[in-house]
C-alpha positions in Angstrom: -9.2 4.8 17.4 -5.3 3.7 16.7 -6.5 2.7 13.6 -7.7 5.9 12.4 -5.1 7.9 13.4 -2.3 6.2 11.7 -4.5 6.2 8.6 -5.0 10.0 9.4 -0.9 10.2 9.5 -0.4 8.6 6.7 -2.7 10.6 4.3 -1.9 13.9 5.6 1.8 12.8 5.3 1.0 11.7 1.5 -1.2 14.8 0.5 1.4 16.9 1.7 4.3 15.0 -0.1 2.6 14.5 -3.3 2.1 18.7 -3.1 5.5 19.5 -2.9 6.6 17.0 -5.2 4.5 18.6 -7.1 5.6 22.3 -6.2 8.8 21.1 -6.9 8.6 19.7 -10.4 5.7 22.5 -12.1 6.1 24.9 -9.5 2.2 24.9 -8.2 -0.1 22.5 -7.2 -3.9 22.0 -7.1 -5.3 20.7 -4.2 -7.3 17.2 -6.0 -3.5 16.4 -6.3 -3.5 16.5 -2.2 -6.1 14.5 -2.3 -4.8 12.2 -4.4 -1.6 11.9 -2.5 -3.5 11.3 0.7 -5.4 8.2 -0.9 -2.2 6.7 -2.5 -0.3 7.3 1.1 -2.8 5.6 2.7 -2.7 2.8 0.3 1.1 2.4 0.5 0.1 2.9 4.6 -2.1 -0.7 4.1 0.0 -2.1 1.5 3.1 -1.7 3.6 1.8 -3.3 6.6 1.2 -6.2 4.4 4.8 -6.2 3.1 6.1 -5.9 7.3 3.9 -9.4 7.9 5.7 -10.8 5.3 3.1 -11.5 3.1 4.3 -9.3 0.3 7.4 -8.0 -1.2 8.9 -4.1 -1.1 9.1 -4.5 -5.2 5.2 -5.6 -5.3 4.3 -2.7 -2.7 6.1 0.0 -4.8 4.5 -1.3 -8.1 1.0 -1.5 -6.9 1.4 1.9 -5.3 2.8 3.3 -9.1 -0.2 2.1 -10.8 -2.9 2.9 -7.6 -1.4 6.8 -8.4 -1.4 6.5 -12.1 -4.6 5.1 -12.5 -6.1 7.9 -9.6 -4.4 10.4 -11.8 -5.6 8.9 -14.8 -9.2 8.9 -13.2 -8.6 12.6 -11.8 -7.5 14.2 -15.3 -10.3 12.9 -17.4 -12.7 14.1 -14.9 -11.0 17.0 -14.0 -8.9 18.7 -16.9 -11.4 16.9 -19.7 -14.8 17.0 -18.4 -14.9 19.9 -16.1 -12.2 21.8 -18.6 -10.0 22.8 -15.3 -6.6 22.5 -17.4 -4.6 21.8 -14.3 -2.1 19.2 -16.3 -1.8 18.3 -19.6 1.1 15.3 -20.8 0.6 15.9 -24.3 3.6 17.1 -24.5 5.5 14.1 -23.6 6.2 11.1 -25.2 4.4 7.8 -24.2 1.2 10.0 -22.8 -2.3 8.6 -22.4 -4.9 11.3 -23.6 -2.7 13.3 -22.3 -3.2 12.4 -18.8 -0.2 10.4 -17.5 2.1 9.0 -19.5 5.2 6.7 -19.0 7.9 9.1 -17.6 5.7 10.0 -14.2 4.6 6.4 -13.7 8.0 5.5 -13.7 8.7 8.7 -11.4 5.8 7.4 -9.1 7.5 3.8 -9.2 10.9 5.2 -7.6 9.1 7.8 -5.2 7.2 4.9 -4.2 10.0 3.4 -2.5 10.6 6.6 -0.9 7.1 6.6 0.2 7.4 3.1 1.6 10.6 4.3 3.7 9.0 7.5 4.5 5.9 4.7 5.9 8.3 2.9 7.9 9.3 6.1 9.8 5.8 7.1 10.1 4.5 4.2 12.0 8.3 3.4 14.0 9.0 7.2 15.3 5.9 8.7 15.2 3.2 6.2 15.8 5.4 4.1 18.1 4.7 1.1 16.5 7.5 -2.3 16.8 7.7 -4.0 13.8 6.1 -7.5 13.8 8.4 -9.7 12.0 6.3 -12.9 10.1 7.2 -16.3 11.3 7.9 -18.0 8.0 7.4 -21.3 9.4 4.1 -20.8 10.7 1.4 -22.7 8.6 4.0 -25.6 9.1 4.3 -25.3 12.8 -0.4 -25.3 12.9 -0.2 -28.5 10.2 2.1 -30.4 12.9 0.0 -29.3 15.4 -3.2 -30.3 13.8 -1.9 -34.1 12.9 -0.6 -34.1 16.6 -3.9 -33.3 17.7 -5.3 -35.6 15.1 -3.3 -38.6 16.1 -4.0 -38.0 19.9 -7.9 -37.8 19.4 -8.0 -40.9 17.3 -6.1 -43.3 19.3 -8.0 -42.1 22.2 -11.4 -43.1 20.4 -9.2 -46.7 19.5 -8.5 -46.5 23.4 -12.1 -45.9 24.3 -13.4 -48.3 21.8 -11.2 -51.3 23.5 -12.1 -50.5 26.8 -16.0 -51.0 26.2 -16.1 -53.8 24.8 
């Protein structure tokens, strides 16, 4: 039930983000772009939690998230604005632009608001969910080899030991 709730946190913290954002640069919104900015939150949510394990970079997280929201807006305006002829964006405008769709100067927007996304993450799950951070333990897969030879060494010189003794 944790589970659901910090991935019900993190979307309704992205939807409403990516809406104001929005607001803020055109001056309106539509609400597939909440959506959208609920499934890229939680994808930075997942993506993030990865990158506090240790198992991936801040950099990495904030490209992947970039091209996870142009690729969903990508996906959204050719359904959206091309097929259903809803005109709710339209790049052509600007240079660099993919059918008008998304174009170079808001991936690049989406690249450095993913960063704020990722810190806005980290307050999410420390203030609100409560949650410690869990730092990785780089020396791990080291530490379970050692252990594994010790434990290798130990159960072959006891079958050495055993062997001797039955003879």
């Amino acid at each position: 039930m944790r589970k659901f709730w910090q991935i019900f946190a993190a979307a309704a913290f992205g939807a409403l983000g990516y809406g104001a954002v929005e607001v803020v640069e055109r001056g309106y919104s539509h609400i597939s772009m909440g959506l959208l900015g609920a499934a890229a939150m939680v994808v930075l949510h997942e993506l993030n939690g990865e990158r506090r394990a240790g198992r991936t970079g801040c950099i990495t997280v904030a490209v992947i998230s970039m091209l996870f929201i142009t690729s969903g807006e990508l996906l959204a305006g050719e359904i959206l604005n091309r097929h259903l002829g809803m005109k709710i964006w339209n790049y052509r405008g600007i240079p660099l632009n993919f059918d008008g769709q998304i174009c170079l100067r808001y991936s690049l927007a989406w690249l450095v608001l993913s960063f704020f996304g990722i810190a806005a993450d980290e307050f999410l799950c420390r203030f609100i969910l409560c949650e410690t951070a869990k730092k990785a333990d780089p020396h791990r897969s080291a530490r379970k080899y050692i252990r594994f030879r010790k434990v290798q060494k130990i159960s072959f010189s006891d079958l050495r030991r055993r062997k001797h003794r039955t003879r």
